[in-house]
C-alpha distance (Angstrom), angle and dihedral (degrees) to the residues before:
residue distance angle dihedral
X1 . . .
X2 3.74 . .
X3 4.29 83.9 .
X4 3.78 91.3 56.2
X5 4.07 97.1 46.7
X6 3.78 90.9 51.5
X7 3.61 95.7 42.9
X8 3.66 90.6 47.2
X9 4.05 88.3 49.3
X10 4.00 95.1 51.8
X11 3.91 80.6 52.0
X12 3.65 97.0 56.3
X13 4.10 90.4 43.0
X14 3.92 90.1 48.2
X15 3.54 87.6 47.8
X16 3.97 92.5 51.2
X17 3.50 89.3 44.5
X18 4.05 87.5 57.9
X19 3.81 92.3 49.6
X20 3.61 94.3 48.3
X21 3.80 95.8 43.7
X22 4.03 84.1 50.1
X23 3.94 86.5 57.7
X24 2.87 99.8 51.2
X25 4.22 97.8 47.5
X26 3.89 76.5 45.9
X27 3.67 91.6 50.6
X28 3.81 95.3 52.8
X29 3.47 98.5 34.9
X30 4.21 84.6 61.6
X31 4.05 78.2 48.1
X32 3.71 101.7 52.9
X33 3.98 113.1 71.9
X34 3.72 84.9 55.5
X35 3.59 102.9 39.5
X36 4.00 80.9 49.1
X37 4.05 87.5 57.5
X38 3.55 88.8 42.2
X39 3.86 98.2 52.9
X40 3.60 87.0 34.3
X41 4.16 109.0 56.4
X42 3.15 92.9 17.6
X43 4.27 127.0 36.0
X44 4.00 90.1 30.2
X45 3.77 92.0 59.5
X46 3.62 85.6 42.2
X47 3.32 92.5 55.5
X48 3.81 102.7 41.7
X49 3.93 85.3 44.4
X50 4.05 87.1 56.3
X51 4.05 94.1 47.0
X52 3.80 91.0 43.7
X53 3.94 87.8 49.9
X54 4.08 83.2 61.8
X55 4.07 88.9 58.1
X56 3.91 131.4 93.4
X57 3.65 120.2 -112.7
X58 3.99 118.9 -108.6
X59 3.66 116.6 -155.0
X60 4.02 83.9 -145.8
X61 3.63 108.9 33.2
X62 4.15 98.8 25.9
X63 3.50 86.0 -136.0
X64 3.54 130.9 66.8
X65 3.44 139.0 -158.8
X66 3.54 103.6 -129.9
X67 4.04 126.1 98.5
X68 3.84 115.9 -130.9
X69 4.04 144.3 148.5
X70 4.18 86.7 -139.6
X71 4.19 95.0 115.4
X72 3.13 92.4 48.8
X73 3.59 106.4 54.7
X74 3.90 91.6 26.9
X75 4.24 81.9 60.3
X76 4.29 92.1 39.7
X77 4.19 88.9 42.2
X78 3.35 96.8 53.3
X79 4.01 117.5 88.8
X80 3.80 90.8 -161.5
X81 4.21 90.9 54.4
X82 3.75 89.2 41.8
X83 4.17 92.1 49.4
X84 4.04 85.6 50.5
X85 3.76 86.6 56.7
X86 3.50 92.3 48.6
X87 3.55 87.6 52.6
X88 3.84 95.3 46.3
X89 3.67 91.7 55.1
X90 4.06 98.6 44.7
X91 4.05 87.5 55.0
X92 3.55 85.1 46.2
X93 3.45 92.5 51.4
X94 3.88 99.9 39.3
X95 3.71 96.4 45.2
X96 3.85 82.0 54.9
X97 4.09 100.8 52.2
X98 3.94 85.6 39.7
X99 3.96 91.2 54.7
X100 4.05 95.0 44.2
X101 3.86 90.3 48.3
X102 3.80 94.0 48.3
X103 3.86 97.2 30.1
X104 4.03 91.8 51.1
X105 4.65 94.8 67.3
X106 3.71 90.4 43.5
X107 3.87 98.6 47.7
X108 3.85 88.0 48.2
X109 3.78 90.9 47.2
X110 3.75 90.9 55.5
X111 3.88 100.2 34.1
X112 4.27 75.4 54.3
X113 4.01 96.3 50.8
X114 3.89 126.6 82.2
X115 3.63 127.3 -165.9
X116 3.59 128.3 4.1
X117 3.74 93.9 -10.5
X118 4.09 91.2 60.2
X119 3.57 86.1 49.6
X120 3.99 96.3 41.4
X121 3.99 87.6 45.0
X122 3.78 90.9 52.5
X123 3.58 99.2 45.0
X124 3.57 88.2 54.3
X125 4.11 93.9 56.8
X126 3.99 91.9 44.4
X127 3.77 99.5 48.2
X128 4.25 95.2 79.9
X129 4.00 76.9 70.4
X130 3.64 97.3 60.8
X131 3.64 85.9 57.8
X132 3.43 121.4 79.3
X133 4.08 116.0 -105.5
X134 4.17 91.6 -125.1
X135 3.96 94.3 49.0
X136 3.91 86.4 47.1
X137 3.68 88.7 49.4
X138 3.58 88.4 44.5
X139 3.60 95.9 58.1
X140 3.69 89.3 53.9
X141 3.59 93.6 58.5
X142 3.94 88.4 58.6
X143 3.95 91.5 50.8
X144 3.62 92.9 45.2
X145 3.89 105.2 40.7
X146 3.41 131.5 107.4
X147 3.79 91.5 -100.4
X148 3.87 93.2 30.9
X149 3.35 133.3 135.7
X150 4.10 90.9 -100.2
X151 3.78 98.3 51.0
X152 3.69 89.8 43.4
X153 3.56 93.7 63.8
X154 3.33 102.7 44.0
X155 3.47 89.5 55.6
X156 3.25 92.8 49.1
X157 3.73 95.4 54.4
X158 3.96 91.3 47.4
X159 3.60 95.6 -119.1
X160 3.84 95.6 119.9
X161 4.25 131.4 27.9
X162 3.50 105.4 -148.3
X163 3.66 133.3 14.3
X164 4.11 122.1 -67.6
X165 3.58 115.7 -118.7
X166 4.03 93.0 -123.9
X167 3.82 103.8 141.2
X168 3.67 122.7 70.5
X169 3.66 95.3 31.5
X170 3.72 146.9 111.3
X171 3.96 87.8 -106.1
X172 3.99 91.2 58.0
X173 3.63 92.9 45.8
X174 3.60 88.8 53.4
X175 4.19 96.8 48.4
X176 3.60 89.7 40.3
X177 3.91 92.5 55.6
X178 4.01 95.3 38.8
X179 3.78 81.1 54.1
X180 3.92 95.2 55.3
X181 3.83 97.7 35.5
X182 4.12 94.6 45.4
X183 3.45 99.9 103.0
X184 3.87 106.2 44.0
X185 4.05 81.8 63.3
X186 3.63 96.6 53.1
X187 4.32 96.4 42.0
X188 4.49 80.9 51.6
X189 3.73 94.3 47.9
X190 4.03 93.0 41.5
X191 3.86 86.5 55.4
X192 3.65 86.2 58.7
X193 3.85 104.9 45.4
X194 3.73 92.3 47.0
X195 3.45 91.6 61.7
X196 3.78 87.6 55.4
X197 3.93 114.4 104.3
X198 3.95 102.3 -128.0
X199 3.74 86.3 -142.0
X200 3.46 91.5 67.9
X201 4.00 95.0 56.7
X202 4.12 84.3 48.0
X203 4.03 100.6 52.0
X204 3.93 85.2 49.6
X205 3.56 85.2 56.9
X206 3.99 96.4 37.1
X207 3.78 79.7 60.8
X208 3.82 97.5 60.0
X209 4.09 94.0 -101.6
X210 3.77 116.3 152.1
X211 3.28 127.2 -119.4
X212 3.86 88.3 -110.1
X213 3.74 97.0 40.9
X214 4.19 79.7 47.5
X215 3.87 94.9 52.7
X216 4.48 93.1 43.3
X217 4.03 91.9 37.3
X218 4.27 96.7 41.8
X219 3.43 120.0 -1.5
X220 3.82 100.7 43.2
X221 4.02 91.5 50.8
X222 3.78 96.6 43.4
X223 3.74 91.9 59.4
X224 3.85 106.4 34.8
X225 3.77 81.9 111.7
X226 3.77 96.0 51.7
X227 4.25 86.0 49.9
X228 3.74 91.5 35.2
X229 4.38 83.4 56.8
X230 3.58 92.7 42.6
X231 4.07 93.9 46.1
X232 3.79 90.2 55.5
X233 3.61 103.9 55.7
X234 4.30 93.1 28.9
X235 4.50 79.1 52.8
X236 4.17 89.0 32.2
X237 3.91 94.3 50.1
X238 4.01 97.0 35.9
X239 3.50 101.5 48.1
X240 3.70 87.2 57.7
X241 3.65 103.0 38.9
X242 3.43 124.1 128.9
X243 3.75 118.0 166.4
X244 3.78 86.9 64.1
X245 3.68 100.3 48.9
X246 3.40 93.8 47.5
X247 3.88 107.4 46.8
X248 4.34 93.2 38.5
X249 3.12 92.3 26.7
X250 3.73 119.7 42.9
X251 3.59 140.2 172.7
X252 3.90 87.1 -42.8
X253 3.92 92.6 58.1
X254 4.03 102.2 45.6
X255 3.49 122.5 174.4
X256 3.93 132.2 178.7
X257 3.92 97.2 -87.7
X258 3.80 88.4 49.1
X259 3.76 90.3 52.6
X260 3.89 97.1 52.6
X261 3.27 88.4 47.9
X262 3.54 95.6 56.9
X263 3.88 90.5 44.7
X264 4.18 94.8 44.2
X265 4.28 92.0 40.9
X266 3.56 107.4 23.1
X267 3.53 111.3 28.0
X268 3.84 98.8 26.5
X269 3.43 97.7 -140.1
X270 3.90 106.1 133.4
X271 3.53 101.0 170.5
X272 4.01 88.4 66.2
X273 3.87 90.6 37.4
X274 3.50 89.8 59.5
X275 3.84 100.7 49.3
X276 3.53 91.1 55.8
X277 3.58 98.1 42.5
X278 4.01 85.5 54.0
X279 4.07 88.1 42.2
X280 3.36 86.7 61.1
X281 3.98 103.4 45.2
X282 4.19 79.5 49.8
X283 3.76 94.8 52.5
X284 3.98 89.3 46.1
X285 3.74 90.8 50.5
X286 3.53 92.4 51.3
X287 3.93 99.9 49.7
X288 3.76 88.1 49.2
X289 3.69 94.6 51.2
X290 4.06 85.5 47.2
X291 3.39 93.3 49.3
X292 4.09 97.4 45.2
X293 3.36 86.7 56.4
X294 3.67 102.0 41.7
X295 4.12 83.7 55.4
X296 4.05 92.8 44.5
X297 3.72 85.4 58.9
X298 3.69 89.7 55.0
X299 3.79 101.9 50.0
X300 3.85 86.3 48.4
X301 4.05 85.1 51.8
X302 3.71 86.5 43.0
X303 3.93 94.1 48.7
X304 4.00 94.9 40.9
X305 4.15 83.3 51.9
């Protein structure tokens, strides 16, 4: 009797072992066409990109054939490569504070609304991505010129002389890139306040909480994951912009996408292209792994509070 129960058991467990072994081929067979265009358009260029940044540059053949460390500590050696990264990473970081502090009002507005105003509201912050990136750029260059629309009217209303220098600066670059990376702040923070109970927000004011004490005490700490989201691909996608940089920024604004792309399309010298280009996916990994941290260590504070 005994016999027949536990060979009846190790039937049922071989049998679960099948179905979840099936799963799982099912689960990465779902997986595999894109991992294949994953792997495929993007890690092997990647890769070939990071072994060509190893190689000498040939006048002739671009590349050369010889193995050597010289791009990289040419680039790292170099105070005018090292004050471009500098530069990279504070419009980086900039773009990203601007966005949160902007983003945050607007995705509790929405989050807020019901009906046709929630959908109104969020129509309104997705619509820059309907528009193409260069024509958004574009428009910023008629705002911010010389003879744009800005400098116009403040000439106009006497409260400047002569024209501001606005275009072709670090300040333009920064608007311009707040302006494109807007709305993938406010869709992460949303995700976060809807998935605060409203009775929560209501018993810390029942309690005689401020709206300020509310906001640092509940609101802030509930979504530091929605912000934290929203921080790493505003940070992710701005440090490696290039569209931006190059049309309000220029020449006189470069950053480190603007420099490989000199190096890869202008110069032709891959092997230096690529060491930057892989420079700069290092320094971005770095600052995000800083700043996850740097957050974890406040929602521990927040949670020990």
């Amino acid at each position: 009797m005994q016999a027949g129960i536990g060979t009846e058991h190790d039937l049922l467990l071989q049998q679960k072992k099948k179905n979840l072994n099936k799963k799982r081929l099912d689960t990465w067979l779902l997986l595999l066409p894109t991992l294949g265009i994953f792997i495929f358009f993007f890690l092997l260029p990647l890769f070939f990109l990071f072994i060509t940044s190893f190689k000498n540059f040939d006048a002739s053949t671009g590349v050369g054939n010889e193995w050597t460390l010289q791009n990289y500590i040419k680039f790292m050696s170099d105070p005018f490569y090292l004050g471009v990264v500098w530069r990279t990473v504070k419009i980086a970081l900039l773009t990203t504070l601007i966005t949160i502090i902007i983003s945050y009002p607007v995705a509790f507005q929405i989050s807020r609304s019901k009906g046709r105003a929630r959908n109104y509201l969020t129509l309104m912050v997705l619509s820059p991505l309907l528009i193409s990136m260069v024509i958004r750029c574009y428009g910023w260059v008629i705002l911010l010129s010389n003879n744009g629309v800005v400098n116009n009217t403040l000439l106009k209303l006497g409260w400047i002389d002569q024209p501001l220098t606005l275009l072709y600066t670090e300040l333009s670059v920064v608007i311009g890139m707040v302006h494109v990376l807007f709305p993938y702040m406010v869709l992460s923070i949303m995700g976060s306040l809807e998935k605060i109970d409203p009775s929560v927000i209501r018993a810390s004011q029942n309690l005689g909480a401020s709206s300020f004490r509310t906001f640092f005490s509940i609101l802030l700490p509930l979504t530091l994951p929605g912000v934290f989201a929203g921080s790493v691909m505003v940070f992710s996608l701005s440090v490696s912009s290039f569209v931006t940089p190059a049309i309000l920024g220029g020449p006189q604004v470069k950053v480190m996408s603007y420099l490989t792309y000199e190096q890869v399309a202008v110069m032709l010298n891959w092997p230096y292209g690529g060491a930057i280009g892989f420079l700069l996916i290092l320094i971005a990994t770095i600052t995000i792994i800083a700043y996850s941290k740097i957050l974890a260590r406040s929602e521990k504070g927040v949670a020990i509070q």
